[in-house]
Backbone as ProteinMPNN parsed JSONL, in Angstrom:
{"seq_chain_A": "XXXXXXXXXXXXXXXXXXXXXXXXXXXXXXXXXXXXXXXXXXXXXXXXXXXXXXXXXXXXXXXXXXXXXXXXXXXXXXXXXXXXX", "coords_chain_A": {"N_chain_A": [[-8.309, -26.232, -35.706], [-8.876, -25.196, -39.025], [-7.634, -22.68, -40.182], [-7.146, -21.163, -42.269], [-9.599, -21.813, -44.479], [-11.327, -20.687, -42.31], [-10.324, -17.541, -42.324], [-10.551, -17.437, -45.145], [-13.536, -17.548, -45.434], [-13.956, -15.8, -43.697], [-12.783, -13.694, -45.477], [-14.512, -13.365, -47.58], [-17.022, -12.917, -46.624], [-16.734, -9.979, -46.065], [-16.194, -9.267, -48.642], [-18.895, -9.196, -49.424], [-20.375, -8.141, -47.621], [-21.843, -8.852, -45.959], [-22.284, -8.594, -42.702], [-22.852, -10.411, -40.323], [-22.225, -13.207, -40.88], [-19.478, -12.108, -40.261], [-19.316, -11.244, -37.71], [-20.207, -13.423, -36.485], [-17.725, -14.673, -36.383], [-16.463, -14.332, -34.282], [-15.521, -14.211, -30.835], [-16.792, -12.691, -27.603], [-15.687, -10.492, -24.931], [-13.594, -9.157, -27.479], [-10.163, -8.309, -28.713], [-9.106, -5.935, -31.185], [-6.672, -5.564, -33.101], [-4.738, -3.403, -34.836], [-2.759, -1.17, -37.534], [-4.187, 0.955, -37.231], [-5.813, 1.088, -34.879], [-6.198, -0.099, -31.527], [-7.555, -2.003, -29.425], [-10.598, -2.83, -27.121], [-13.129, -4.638, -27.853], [-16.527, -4.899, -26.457], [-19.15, -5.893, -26.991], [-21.248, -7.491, -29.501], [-22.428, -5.554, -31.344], [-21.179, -3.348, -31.55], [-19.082, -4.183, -32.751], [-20.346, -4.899, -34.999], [-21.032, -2.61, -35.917], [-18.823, -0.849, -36.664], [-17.946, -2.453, -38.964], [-19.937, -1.746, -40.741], [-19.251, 0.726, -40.902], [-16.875, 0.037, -42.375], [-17.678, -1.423, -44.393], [-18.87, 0.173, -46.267], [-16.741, 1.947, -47.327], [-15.386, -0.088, -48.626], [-16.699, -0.857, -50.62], [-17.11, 1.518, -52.211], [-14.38, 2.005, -53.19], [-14.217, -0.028, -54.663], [-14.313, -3.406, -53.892], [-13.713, -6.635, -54.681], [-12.529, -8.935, -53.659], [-10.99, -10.429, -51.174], [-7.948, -11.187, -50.62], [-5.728, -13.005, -48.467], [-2.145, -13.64, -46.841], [-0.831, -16.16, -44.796], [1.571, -15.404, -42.314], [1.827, -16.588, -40.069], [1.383, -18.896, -37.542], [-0.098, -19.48, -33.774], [-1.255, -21.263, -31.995], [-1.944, -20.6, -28.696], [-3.81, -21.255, -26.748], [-6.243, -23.193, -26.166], [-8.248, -22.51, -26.643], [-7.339, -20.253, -27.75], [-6.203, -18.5, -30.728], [-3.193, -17.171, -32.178], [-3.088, -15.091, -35.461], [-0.487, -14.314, -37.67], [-1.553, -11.548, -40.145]], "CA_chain_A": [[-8.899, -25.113, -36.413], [-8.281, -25.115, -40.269], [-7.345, -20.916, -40.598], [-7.167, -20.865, -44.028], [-10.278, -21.926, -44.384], [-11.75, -19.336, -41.29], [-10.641, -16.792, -43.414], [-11.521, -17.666, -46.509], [-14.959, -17.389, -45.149], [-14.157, -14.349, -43.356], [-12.626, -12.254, -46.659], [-15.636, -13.497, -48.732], [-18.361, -12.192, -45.793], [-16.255, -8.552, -45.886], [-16.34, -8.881, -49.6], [-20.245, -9.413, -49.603], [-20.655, -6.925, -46.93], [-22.326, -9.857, -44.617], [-22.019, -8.67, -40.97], [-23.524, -11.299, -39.388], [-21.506, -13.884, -40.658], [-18.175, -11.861, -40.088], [-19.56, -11.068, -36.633], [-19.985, -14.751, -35.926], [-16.225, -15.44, -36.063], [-15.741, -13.314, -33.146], [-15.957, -14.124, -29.546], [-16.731, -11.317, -27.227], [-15.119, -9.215, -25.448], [-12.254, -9.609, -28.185], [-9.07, -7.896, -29.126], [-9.288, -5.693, -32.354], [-5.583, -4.49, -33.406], [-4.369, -3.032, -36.33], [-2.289, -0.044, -37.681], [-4.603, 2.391, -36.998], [-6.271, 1.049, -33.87], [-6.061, -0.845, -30.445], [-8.679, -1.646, -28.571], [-11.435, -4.385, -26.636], [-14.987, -4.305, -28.22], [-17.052, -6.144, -25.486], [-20.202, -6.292, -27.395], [-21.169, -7.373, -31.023], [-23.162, -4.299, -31.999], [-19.913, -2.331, -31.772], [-18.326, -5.127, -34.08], [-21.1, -4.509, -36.189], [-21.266, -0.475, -36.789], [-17.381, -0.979, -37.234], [-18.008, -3.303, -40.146], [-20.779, -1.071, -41.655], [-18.276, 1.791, -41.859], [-16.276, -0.239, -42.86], [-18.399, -1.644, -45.877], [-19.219, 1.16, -46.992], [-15.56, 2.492, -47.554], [-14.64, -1.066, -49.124], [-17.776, -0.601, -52.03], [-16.371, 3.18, -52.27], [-12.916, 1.667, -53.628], [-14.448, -1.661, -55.411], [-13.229, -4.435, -53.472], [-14.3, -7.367, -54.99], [-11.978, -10.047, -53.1], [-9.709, -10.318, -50.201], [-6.4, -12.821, -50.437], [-4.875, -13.14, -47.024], [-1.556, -14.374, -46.51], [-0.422, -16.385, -43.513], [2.775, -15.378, -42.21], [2.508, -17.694, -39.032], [-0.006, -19.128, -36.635], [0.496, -19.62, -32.927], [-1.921, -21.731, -30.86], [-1.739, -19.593, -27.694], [-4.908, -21.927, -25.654], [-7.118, -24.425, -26.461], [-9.286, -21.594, -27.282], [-7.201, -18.936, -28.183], [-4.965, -18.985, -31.908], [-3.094, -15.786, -32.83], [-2.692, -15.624, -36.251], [0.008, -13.392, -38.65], [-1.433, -12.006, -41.626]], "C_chain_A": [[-8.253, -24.999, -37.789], [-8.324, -23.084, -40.802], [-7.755, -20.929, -41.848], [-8.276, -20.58, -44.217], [-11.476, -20.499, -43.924], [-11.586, -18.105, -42.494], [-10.612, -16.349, -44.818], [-12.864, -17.242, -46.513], [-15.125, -16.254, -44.554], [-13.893, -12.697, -44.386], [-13.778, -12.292, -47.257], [-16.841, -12.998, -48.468], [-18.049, -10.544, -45.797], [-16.161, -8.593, -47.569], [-17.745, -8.683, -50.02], [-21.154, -8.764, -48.838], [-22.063, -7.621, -45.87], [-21.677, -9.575, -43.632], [-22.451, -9.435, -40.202], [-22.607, -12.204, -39.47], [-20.278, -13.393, -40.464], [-18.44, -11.987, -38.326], [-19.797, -12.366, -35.655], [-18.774, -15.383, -35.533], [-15.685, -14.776, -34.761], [-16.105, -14.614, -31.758], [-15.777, -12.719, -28.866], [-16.571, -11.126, -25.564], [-13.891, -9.827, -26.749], [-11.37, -8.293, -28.255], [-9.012, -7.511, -30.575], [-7.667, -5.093, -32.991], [-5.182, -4.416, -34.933], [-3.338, -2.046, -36.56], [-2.926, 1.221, -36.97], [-5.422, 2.229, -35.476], [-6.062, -0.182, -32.743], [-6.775, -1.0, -29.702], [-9.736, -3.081, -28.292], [-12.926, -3.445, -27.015], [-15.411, -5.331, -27.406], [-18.405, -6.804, -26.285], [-20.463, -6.695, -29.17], [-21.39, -6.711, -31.471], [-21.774, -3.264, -32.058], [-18.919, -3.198, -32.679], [-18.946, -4.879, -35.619], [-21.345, -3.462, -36.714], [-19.793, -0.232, -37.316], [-17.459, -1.522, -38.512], [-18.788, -2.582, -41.353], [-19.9, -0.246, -42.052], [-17.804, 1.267, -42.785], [-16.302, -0.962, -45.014], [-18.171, -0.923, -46.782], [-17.838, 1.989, -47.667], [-15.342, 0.998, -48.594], [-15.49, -1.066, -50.439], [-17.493, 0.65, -52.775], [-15.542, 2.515, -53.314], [-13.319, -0.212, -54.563], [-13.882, -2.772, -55.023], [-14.701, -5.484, -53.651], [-13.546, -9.119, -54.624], [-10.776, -9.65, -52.257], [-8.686, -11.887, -50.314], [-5.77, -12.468, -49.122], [-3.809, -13.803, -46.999], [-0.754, -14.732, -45.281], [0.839, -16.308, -43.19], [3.042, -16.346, -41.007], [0.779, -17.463, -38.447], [0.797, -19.941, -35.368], [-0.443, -19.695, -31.664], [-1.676, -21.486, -29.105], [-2.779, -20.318, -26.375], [-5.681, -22.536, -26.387], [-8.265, -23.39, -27.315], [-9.187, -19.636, -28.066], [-6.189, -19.131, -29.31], [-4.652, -17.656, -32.56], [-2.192, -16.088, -34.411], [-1.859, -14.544, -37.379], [-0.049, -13.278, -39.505], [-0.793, -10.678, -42.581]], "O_chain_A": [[-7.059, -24.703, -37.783], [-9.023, -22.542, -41.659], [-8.88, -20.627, -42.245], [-8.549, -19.379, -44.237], [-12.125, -19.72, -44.623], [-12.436, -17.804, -43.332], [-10.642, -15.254, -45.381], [-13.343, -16.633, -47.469], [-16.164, -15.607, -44.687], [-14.294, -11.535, -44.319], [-14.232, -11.187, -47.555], [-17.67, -12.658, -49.312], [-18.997, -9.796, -45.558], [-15.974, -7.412, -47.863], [-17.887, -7.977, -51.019], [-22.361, -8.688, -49.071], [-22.944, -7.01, -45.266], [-20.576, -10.09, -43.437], [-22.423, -9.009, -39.048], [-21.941, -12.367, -38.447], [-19.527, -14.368, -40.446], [-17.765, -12.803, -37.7], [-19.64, -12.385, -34.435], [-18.631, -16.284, -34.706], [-14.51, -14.799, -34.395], [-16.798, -15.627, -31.852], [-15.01, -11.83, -29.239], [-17.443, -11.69, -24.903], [-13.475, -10.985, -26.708], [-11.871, -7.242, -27.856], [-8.883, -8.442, -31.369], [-7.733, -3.923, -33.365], [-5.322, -5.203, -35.869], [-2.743, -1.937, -35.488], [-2.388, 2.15, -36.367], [-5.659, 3.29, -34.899], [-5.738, -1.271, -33.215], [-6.88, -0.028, -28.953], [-9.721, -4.099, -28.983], [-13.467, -2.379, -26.72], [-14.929, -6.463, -27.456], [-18.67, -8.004, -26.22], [-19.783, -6.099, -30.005], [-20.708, -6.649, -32.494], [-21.742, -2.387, -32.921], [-17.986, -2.645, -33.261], [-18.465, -4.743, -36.744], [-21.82, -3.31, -37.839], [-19.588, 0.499, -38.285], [-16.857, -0.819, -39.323], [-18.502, -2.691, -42.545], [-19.571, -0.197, -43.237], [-18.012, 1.64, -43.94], [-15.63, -0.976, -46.045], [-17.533, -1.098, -47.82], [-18.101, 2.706, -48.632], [-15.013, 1.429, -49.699], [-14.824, -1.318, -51.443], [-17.688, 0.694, -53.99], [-16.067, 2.465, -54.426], [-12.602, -1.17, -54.851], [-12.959, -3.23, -55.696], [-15.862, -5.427, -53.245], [-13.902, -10.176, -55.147], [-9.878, -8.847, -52.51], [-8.82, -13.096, -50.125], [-5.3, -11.336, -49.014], [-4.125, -14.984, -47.143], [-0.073, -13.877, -44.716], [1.515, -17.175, -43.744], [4.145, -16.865, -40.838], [-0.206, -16.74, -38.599], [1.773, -20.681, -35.495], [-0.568, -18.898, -30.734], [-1.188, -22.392, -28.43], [-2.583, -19.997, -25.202], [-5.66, -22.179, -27.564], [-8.889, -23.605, -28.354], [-9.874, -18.697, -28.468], [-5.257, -19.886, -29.034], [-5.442, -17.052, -33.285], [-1.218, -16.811, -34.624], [-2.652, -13.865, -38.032], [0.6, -13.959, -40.299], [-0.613, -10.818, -43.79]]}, "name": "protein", "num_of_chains": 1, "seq": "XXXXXXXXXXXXXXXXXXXXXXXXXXXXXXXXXXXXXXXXXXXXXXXXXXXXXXXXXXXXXXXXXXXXXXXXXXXXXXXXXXXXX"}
């Protein structure tokens, strides 16, 4: 799996306010964590009304590019790669 890459393609779909292709990088149920939340979304449509808020707050504040940097990556299963950003 080339990360970088992944999200490269994933800041540039949340900068362009494409939910479909952000919503593609998922598998589902998944694991959403963050500062402010913890939690299993089983379905995509709840990936996807998350993202709309979320849009809509990120056009609010002018975000016109996301830089991500990788603090580590840690192939966890053949199909699972947790990654620190």
């Amino acid at each position: 799996m080339d990360v970088e890459k992944l999200f490269a393609a994933y800041g540039q779909a949340l900068v362009d306010g494409d939910v479909e292709t952000t919503v593609a990088n998922y598998g589902f149920p998944c694991m959403v964590l963050t500062d402010e939340f913890a939690g299993t979304l089983s379905e995509p449509d709840q990936l996807r009304e998350a993202l709309r808020q979320a849009g809509g707050y990120y056009a609010q504040f002018g975000l016109v590019g996301v830089r991500l940097k990788i603090l580590g990556v840690d192939e966890v299963s053949d199909r699972i790669t947790r990654v620190r950003l």
